[in-house]
C-alpha positions as CSV (number, residue, x, y, z in Angstrom):
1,X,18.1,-138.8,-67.3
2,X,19.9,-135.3,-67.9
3,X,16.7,-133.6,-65.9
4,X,17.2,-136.1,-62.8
5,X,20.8,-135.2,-63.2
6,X,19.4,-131.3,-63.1
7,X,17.4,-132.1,-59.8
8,X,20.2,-134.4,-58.1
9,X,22.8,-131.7,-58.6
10,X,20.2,-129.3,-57.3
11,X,19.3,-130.5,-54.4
12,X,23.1,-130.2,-53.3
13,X,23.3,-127.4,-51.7
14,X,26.1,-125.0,-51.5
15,X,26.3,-125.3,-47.6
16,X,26.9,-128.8,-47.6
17,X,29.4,-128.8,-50.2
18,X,31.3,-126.6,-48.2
19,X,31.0,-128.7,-45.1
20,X,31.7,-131.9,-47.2
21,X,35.0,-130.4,-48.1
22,X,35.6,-128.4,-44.9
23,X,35.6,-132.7,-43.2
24,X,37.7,-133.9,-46.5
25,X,40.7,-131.8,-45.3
26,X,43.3,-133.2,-43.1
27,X,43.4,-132.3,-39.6
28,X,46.3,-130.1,-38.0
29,X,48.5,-132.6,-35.9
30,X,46.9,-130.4,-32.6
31,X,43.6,-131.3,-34.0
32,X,44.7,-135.0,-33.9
33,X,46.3,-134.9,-30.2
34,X,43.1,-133.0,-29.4
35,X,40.9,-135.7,-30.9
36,X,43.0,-138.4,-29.3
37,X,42.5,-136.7,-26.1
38,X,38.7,-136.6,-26.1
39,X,38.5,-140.2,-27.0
40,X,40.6,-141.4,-24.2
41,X,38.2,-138.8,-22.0
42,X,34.9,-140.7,-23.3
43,X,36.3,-144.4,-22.2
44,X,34.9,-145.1,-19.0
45,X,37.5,-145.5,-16.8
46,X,38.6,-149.1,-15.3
47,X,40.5,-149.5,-11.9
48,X,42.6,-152.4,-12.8
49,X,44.7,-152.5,-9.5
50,X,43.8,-154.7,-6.7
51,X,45.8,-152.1,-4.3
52,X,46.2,-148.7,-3.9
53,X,49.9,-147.9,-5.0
54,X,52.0,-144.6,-4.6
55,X,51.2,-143.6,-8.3
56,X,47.3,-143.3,-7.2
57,X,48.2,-139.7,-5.2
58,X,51.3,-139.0,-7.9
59,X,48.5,-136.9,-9.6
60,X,49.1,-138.3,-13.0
61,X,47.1,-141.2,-15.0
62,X,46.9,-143.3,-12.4
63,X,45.4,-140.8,-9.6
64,X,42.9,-139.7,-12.2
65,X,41.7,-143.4,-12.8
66,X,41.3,-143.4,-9.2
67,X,39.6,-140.2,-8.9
68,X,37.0,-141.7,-12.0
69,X,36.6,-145.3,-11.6
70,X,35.8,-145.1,-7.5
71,X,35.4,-141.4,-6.4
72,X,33.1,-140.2,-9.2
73,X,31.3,-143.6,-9.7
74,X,30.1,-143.3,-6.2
75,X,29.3,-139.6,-5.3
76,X,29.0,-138.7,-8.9
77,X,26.9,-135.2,-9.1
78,X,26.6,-132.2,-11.5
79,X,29.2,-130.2,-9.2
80,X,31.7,-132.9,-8.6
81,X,31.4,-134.1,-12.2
82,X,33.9,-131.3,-14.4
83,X,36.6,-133.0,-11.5
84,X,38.2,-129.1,-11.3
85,X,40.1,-127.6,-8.1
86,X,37.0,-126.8,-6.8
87,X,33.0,-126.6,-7.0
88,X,31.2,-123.1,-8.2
89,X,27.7,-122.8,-7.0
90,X,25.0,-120.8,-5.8
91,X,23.2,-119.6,-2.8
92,X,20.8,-117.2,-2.7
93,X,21.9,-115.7,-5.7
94,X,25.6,-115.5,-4.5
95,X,28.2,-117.9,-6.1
96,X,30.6,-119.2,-4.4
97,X,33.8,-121.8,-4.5
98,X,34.6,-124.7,-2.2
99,X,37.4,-126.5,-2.7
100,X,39.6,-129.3,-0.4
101,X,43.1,-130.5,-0.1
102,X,45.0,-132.6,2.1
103,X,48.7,-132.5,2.5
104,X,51.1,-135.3,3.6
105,X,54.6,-134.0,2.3
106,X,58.1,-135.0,3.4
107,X,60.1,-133.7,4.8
108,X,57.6,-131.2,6.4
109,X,60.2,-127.9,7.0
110,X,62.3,-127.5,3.5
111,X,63.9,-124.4,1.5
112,X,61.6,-121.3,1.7
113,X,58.4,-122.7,3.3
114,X,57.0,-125.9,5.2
115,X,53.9,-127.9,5.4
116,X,51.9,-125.0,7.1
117,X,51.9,-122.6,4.5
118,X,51.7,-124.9,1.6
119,X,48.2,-126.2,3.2
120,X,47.4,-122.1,2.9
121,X,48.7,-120.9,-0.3
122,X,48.1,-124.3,-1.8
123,X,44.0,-123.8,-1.0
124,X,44.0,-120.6,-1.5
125,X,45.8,-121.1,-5.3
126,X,42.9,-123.7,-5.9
127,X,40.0,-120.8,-5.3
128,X,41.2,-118.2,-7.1
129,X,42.2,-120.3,-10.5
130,X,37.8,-120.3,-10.3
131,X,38.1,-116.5,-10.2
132,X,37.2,-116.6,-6.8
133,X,38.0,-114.2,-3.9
134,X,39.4,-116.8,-1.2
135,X,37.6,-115.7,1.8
136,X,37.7,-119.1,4.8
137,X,39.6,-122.1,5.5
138,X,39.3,-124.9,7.7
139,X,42.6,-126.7,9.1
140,X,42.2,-130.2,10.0
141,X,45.6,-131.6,11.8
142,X,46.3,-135.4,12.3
143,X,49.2,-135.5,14.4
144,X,51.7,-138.6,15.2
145,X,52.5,-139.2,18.6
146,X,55.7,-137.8,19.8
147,X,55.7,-135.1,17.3
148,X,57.9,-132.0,18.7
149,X,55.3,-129.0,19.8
150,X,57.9,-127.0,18.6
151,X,57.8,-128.2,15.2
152,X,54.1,-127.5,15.2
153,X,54.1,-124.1,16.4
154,X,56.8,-123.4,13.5
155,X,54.2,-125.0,11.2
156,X,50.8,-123.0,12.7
157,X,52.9,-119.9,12.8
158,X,53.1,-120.1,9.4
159,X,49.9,-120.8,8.2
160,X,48.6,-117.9,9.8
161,X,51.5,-115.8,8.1
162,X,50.3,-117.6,4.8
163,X,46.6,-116.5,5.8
164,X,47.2,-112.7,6.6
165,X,48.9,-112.4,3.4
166,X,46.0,-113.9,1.6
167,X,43.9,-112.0,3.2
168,X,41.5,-115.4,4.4
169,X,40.6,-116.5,7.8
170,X,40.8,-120.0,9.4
171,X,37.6,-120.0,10.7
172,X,37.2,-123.9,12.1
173,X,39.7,-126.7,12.4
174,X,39.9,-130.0,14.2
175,X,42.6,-132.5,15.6
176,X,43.6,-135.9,15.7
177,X,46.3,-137.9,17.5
178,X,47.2,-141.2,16.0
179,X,50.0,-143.6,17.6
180,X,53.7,-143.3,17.0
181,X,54.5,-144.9,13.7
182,X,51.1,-144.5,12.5
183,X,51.7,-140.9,10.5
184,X,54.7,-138.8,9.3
185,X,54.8,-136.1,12.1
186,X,52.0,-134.2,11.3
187,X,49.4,-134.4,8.2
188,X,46.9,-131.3,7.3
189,X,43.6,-130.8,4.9
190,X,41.9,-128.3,4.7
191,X,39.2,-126.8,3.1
192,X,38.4,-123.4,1.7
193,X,35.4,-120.9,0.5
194,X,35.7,-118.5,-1.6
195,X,32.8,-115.7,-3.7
196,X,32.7,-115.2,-7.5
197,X,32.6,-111.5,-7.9
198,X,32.5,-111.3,-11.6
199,X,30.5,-113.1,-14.1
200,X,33.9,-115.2,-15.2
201,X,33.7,-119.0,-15.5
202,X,36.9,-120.3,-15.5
203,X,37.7,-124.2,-16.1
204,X,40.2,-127.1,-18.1
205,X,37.0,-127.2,-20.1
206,X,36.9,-124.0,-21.6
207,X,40.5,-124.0,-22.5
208,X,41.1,-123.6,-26.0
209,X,44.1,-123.5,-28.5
210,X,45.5,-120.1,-28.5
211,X,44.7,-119.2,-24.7
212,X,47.4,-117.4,-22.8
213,X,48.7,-119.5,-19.7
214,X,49.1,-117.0,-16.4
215,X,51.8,-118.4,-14.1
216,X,52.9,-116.8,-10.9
217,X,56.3,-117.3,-11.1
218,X,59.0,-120.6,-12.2
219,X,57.4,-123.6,-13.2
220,X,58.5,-126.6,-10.8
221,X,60.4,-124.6,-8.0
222,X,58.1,-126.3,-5.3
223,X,58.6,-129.9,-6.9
224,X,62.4,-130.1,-7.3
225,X,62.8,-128.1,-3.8
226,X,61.4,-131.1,-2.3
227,X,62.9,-133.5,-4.2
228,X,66.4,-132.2,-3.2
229,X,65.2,-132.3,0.2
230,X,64.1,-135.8,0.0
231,X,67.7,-136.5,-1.5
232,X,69.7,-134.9,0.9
């Protein structure tokens, strides 16, 4: 008995007692929310809602249900799949980032800016958090009828303002007239290309505890700006 003993306690290596104690100790409570998140992430995700409601383009819990149950269901694809800003790819040994956004805010002209150059900077933002070099846009327009020219000029004006201080081009662009009543003034996506100089790979994936956040500049300005214009 005492030489089985001998070989039991043997065979026990020093490795896996380690890594038997190393999963006895108690996790850190960021280990926990981190767990937590990662099992929510596995669930496959259920569109319970028999309409779409105002929370499904809020951007929260419900716009990412949205985004998983339908969107990614359907088209899903190795570059559509990580669901970041944008797609990294390559061609011909380039890589490159291609990213979309559509923009439907009210009221369109409010403190510091308007609907014309969020479309820019906000396309141009989702390229370089890839670590791309924006380089094109498109600018798709879907116009109400009625809708003041001048209004529009103020708006084209300045996206191509937003554009030469990016340093991007808007290469293509299309327009749409729907009836009075049938949009707010004047809705715009566009989409944008960008080129991965550097061999960076950049993504909510590979965030880890302990990463510096880069912001440039006040958290929220844009959000409550347009919520006191919504109020006033």
């Amino acid at each position: 008995m005492k030489e089985q003993e001998q070989v039991i306690r043997a065979s026990t290596t020093a490795p896996e007692i380690a890594q038997h104690q190393r999963q006895a100790e108690p996790l850190t409570k960021e280990q926990q929310v981190l767990q937590r998140i990662e099992r929510v992430r596995r669930r496959k995700a259920r569109l319970r809602e028999e309409r779409i409601t105002m929370a499904h383009g809020a951007g929260g819990k419900a716009t990412l249900t949205l985004i998983e149950a339908l969107f990614l269901e359907a088209f899903r694809n190795p570059l559509l799949a990580p669901l970041e800003d944008q797609a990294v790819f390559n061609v011909d040994g380039v890589r490159l980032a291609f990213t979309t956004d559509s923009f439907v805010v009210s009221p369109l002209f409010f403190a510091g800016g308007n609907i014309g150059d969020l479309a820019v900077n906000g396309t141009v933002n989702d390229l370089v958090v890839s670590g791309a070099r924006p380089l094109y846009l498109s600018a798709g327009f879907i116009l109400e009828e009625g809708f003041p020219v001048a209004d529009l000029q103020r708006i084209v004006q300045s996206m191509a303002a937003a554009a030469a201080t990016a340093g991007v081009a808007i290469a293509t662009g299309d327009t749409k007239v729907v009836q009075r009543g049938k949009a707010d003034g004047c809705f715009i996506n566009t989409a944008g290309v960008g080129v991965l100089e550097r061999p960076v790979s950049l993504g909510a994936a590979n965030v880890q505890p302990g990463d510096t956040v880069l912001v440039s500049g006040p958290i929220g300005d844009h959000g409550i700006t347009i919520m006191l214009s919504t109020w006033t």
